[in-house]
N, C-alpha and C positions, 0 to 999 in steps of 0.2 A: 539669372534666376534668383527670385529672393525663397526663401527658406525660415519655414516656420521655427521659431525658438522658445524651448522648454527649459523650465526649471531642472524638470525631473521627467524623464520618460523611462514607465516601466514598460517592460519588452513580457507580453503573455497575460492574457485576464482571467485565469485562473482563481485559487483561492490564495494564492501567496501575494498573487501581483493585484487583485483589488484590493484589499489588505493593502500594501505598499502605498498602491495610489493613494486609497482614503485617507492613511495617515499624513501622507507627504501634503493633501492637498488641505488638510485642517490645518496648517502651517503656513497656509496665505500661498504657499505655491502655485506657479503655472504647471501644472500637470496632465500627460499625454499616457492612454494607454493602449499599443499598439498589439493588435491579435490578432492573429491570422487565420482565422475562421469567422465567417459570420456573425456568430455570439460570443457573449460571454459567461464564464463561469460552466462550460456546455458539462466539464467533468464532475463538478460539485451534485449535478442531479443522480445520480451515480452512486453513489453514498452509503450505506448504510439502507442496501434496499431500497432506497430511492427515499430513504425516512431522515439522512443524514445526521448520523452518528459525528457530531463536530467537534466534540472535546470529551475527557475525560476527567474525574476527579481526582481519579490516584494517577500522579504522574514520577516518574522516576527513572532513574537513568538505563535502568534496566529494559524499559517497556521500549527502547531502541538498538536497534543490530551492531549498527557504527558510531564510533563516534558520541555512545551513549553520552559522556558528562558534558562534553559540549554542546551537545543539544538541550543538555538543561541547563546550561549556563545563558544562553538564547532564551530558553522559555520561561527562567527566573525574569527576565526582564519584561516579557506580557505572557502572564502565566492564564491557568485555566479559569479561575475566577477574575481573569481582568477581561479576557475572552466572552464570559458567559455575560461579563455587565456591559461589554462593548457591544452584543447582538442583542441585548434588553434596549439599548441606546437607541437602536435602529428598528423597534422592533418586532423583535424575536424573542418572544418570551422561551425558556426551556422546561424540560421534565427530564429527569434522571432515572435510570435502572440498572443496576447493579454498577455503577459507575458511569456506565455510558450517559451522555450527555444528548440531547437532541431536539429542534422547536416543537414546541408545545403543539401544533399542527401538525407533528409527522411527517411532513412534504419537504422537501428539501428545494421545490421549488420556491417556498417561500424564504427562506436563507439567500438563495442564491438572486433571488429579485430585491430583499432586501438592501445589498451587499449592490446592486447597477442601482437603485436610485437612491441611496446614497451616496455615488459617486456622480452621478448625473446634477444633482443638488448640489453639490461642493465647485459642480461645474470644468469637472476633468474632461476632458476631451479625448472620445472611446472613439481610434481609428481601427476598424473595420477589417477584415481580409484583406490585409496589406502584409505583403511578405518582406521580408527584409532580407537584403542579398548582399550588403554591407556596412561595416562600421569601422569607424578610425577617428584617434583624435585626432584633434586641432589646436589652432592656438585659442580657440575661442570655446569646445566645447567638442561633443563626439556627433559626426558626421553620422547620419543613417539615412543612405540608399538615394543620395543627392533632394532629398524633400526634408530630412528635420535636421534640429542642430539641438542636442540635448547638455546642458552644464553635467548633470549627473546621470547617470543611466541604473537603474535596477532590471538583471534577467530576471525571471519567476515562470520561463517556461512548461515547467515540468521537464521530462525524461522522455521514456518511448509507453510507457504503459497506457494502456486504451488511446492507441492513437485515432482511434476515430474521431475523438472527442478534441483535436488537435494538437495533446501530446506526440510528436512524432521524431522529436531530436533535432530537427531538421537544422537548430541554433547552433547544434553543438559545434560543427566544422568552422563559426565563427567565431567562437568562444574560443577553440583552439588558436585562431587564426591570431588572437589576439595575445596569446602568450599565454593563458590559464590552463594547468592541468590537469587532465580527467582521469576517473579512476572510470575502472571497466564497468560499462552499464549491461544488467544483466536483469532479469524481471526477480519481481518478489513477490509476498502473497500471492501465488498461484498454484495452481492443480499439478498434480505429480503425475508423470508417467509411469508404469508398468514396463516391463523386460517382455518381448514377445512371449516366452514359454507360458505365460500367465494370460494370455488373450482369453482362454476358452472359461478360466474361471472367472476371470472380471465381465466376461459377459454374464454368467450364471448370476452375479451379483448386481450386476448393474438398477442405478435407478433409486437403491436402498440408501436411505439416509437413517444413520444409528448413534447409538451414544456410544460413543470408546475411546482408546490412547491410543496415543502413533505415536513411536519414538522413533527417531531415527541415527544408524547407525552407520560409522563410516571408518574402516582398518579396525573392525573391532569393538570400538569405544563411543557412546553416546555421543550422539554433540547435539540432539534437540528433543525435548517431547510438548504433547498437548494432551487436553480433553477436551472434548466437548462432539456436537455431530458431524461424525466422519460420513460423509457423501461417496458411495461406491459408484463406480461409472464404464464404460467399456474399454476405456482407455486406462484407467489405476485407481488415483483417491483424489479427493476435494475434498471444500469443508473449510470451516475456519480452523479448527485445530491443524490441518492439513499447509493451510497458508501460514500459520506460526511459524512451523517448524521448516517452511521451505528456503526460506533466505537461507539456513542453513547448505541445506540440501543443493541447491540451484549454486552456493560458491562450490563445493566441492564436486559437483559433478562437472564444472565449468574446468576443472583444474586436473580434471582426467582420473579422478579417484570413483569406486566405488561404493554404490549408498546402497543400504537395503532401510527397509523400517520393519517394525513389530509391530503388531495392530493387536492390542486386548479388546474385543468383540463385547464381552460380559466385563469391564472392569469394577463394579457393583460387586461381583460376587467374587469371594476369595476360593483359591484351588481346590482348599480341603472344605469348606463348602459344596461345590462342586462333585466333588468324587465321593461325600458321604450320602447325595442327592443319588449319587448311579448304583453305592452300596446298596441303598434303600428299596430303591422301583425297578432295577435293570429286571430281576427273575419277575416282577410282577406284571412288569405290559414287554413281556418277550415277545407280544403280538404284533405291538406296533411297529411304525415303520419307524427308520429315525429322522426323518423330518417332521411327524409327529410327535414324537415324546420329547422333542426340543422346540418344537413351535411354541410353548410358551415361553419358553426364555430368550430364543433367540430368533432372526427374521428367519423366514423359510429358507429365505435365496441365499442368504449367508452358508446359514449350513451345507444348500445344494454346494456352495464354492468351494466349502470347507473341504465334503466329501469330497468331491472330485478332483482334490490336491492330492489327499491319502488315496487316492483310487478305492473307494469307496462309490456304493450306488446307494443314494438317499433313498430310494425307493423299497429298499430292500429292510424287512425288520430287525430289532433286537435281536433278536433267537437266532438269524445268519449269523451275528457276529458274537467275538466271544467280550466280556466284560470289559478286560481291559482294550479290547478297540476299540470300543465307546470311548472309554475313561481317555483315551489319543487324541479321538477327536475333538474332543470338549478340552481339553488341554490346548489343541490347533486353533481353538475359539482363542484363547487366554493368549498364543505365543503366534499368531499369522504371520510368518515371513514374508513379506514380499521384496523383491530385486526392484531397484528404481532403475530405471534408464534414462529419462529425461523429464523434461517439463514442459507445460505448455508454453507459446510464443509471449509476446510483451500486448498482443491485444485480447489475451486472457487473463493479463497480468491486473492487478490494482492500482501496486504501486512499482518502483525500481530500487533496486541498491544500486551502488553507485552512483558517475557524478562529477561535478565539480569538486576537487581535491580540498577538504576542508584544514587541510596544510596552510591552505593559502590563502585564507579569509578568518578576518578580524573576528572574531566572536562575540565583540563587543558593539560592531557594530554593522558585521554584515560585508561591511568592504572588502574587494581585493586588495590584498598586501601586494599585487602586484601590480597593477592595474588602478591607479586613482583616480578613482570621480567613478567607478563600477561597482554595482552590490550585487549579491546574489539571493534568491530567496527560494522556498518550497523543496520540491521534491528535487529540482533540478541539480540539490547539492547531494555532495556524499552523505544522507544520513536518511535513513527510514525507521519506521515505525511496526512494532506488531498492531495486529486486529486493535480497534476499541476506541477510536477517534485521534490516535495517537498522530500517524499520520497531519491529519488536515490541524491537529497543534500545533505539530513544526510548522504547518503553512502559518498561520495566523502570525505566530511570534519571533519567526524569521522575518518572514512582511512588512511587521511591525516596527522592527528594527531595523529592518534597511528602509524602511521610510523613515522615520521619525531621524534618521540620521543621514539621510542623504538630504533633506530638506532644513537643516539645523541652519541656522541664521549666517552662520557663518561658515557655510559650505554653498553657500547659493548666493548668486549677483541678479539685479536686477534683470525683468526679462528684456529683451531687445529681438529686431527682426534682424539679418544681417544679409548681404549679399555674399553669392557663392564665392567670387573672389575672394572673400576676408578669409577661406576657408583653408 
């Protein structure tokens, strides 16, 4: 059997591993990129809305969960602005908003077609729905699945988040097999569940998208907040503020610990604001109901959820209740507890935490330190991102850097075909 031979085969055509490719193949490389889904790039449409949010201006060590300064130790190397002039290169002109970065189109199909024919042009070689069911080295290079022979190999998988889109781990049992180790993959940016007892009030809210904080709270003591629109649903909360704070959330419930969060409804308005507003009007509309005399402040259905925490009938007016049970409930806007019980699965997920053990790769260059002639790149390592393009950064200039160095002149031999025996 003879056996096609690569420079460089990255494993995944995502946005980590075209990236990889394009770089390694600007380098005069023979370059192979093998995906096991009919297309490529399927995650990248995905985005940002489908508008692809791809980088960010403020980048910092912060705006990552794990691993924060090592991933800017990587993305000092092809930062946001070498990013932004690499998709003008190809392109892709951009427009910025409040940071967020995205092509000037809006479409994130146009990024993600940009990104296949420039790869098609450099003249890489996009194999197709081809699953890979082994690898091992050799003396000559890494053996994949009795058809290729690669000198260097880059993963750029991804994890298990929206496996539809062919994220589905399915690498990892080989990545083990291989000797590299994984930290627990568990989903991130995603939707929180609710505690049963809270069913009847998340359906009263459900549906409602509002402006507020979610902090979340775990033995006691903070360990995350956000603002922006929290997404009320029948199952608990969404929202981007919501995905911030879940990496949090999602390790500690994974470790058997209890989470609740606090939801400020109004965080615009201060308390004694607030309670000088009920001073004011409460004797004057004792008519109203109270999902009237707060419809201007706050959403109908929130209040219904509100009341019906306090056991409270929204239907019922001012003048049923006495001052300070308003002044409770408008507090219960500003202080929502709610009990988290879980979260949704990994194809609700964006992104993952966890990962390849970033213990054990070079950060200079992407390599396994244990494992020579293998890189890793994108999401598939230990390191994620909050909201805001942060994410598809680390792809870029992870990508970036396990090509650019897995293709280095003197990490690569000429190509050759070989027969399976040499093998």
């Amino acid at each position: 059997m003879i056996y096609k031979y690569f420079d460089c085969v990255v494993i995944g055509g995502g946005a980590a591993g075209l990236m990889a490719a394009i770089t390694a193949a600007r380098q005069h490389r023979n370059v192979a990129i093998i995906e096991h889904t009919p297309k490529l790039g399927t995650k990248l449409l995905q985005t940002g809305n489908g508008k692809c949010n791809f980088t960010n201006t403020y980048m910092d060590s912060y705006c990552f969960h794990e691993n924060g300064s090592k991933a800017m130790q990587v993305i000092r190397q092809f930062d946001e602005k070498q990013t932004i002039r690499f998709f003008e290169s190809i392109g892709i002109f951009s427009k910025e908003k409040n940071g967020y970065v995205y092509p000037h189109s809006e479409t994130s199909f146009s990024l993600r077609d940009a990104l296949i024919s420039e790869a098609k042009q450099l003249g890489i070689h996009c194999i197709m729905s081809f699953v890979i069911d082994e690898i091992y080295s050799s003396s000559t290079g890494f053996k994949i699945n009795q058809h290729f022979i690669a000198k260097k190999i880059i993963v750029a998988t991804g994890l298990k988040a929206a496996p539809k889109t062919g994220s589905d781990g399915s690498i990892l049992p080989l990545i083990q097999a291989m000797g590299q180790p994984i930290v627990d993959i568990l989903p991130a940016l995603v939707p929180l569940e609710s505690s049963p007892p809270f069913k009847k009030i998340c359906d009263l809210m459900a549906g409602v998208r509002s402006f507020g904080q979610v902090t979340a709270y775990c033995k006691g003591k903070k360990i995350a907040s956000d603002t922006g629109e929290i997404q009320y649903t029948d199952y608990g909360i969404s929202g981007i503020p919501v995905f911030q704070i879940s990496h949090h959330v999602v390790k500690q419930l994974h470790k058997g610990n209890q989470v609740y969060v606090i939801i400020d409804m109004i965080p615009d308005f201060s308390e004694k604001k607030l309670m000088d507003y009920i001073e004011r009007h409460y004797n004057k509309y004792l008519y109203k109901t109270i999902e009237d005399f707060f419809s201007g402040l706050i959403h109908t259905k929130l209040i219904k959820g509100v009341a019906k925490k306090l056991g409270y009938k929204s239907l019922k007016t001012l003048g049923e209740y006495k001052k300070q049970d308003i002044k409770q409930l408008i507090m219960e806007c500003k202080q929502f507890k709610m009990d988290i019980e879980g979260y949704k699965s990994f194809d609700r997920a964006q992104v993952c935490q966890g990962g390849v053990d970033m213990s054990y790769i070079d950060i200079h260059t992407m390599q396994s330190t244990l494992i020579k002639g293998v890189y890793f790149a994108g999401e598939l390592v230990d390191i994620d991102g909050i909201c805001g393009g942060y994410n598809l950064q680390w792809a870029w200039s992870s990508g970036y850097v396990a090509g650019y160095h897995a293709a280095r002149k003197d990490c690569c031999e000429k190509s050759i075909t070989v027969k399976s025996d040499s093998v």
